[in-house]
N, C-alpha and C positions, 0 to 999 in steps of 0.2 A: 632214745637212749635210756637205760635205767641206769638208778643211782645204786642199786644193789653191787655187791661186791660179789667176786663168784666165792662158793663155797669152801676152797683151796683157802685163800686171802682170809677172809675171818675165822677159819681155824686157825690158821698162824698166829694172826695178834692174840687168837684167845689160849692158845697151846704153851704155856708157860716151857714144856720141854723141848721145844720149837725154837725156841727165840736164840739169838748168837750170843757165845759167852761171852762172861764180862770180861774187860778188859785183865784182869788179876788173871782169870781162870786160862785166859788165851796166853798170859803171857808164862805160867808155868807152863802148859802143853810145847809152848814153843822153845821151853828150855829143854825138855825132856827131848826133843825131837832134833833140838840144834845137838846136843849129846849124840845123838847116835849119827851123826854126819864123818864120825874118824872109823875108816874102815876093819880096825881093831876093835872097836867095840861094837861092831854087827857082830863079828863073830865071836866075840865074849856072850850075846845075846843069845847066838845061835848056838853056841858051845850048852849055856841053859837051858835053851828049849829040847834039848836033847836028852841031858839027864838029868834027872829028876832030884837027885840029893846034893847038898851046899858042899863046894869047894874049895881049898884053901888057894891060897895065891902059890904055890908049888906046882899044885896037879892044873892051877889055870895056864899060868906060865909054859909049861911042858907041852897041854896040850895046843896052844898056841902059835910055840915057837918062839916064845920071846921071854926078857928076860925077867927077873920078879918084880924090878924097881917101875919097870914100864906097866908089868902086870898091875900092881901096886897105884899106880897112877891112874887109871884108867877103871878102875874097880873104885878107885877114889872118886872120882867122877860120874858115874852110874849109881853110885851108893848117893852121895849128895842131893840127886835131882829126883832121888826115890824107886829107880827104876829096881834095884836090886836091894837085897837087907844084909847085913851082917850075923852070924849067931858064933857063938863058940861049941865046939866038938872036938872031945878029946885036948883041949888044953890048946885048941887052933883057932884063930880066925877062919871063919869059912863065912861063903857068899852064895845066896841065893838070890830067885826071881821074888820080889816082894810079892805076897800071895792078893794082895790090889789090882797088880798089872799082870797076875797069870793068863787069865781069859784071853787080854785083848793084845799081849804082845805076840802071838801064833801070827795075828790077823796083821799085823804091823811088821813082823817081819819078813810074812810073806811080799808085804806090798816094797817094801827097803829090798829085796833079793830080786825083783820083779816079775813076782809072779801075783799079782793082786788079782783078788775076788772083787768082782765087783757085785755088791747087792743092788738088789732089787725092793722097789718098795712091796 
């Protein structure tokens, strides 16, 4: 038997971007993720990956089906855990995808909609 590790094993412990988040880091990802568990805000998400310019809570509202205060609520809640940003336009609140989470919310919604990629290493 050798004492050797196989090659996999000691790049791990030596691969600093390897290792499993700290507790802190785990426990925002799993706010962001418990957030999008109310089936109104998938498709607030998916209403963004759609079009590309920030939205007042009217035009989200409408395009939803629901009403502003709900709209309002829910847009509160997305905005808090970072997933989306506030800016003002034309004297409005409007809401966008926070340009941190553009990239990987495509890949995250796909897999919430289920239709997930799975990578390959």
């Amino acid at each position: 038997m050798s004492d050797q590790r196989p090659a996999a094993m000691s790049d791990r412990r030596t691969d600093r971007a390897r290792l499993p988040l700290d507790r802190e880091a785990a426990a925002d990802h799993a706010r962001r993720l418990a957030t999008l568990t109310d089936p109104t805000r998938v498709q607030l998400i998916s209403l963004f990956m759609q079009d590309a310019g920030p939205l007042n809570v009217d035009e989200i509202a409408a395009a939803l089906g629901i009403g502003c205060n709900a709209a309002t609520a829910h847009l509160a809640a997305l905005t808090e855990v970072g997933l989306l940003t506030a800016v003002w336009r034309g004297g409005r609140e409007c809401f966008q995808i926070n340009g941190a989470y553009a990239r990987c919310l495509p890949a995250l919604t796909e897999a919430v909609l289920g239709r997930p990629r799975i990578l390959r290493p």
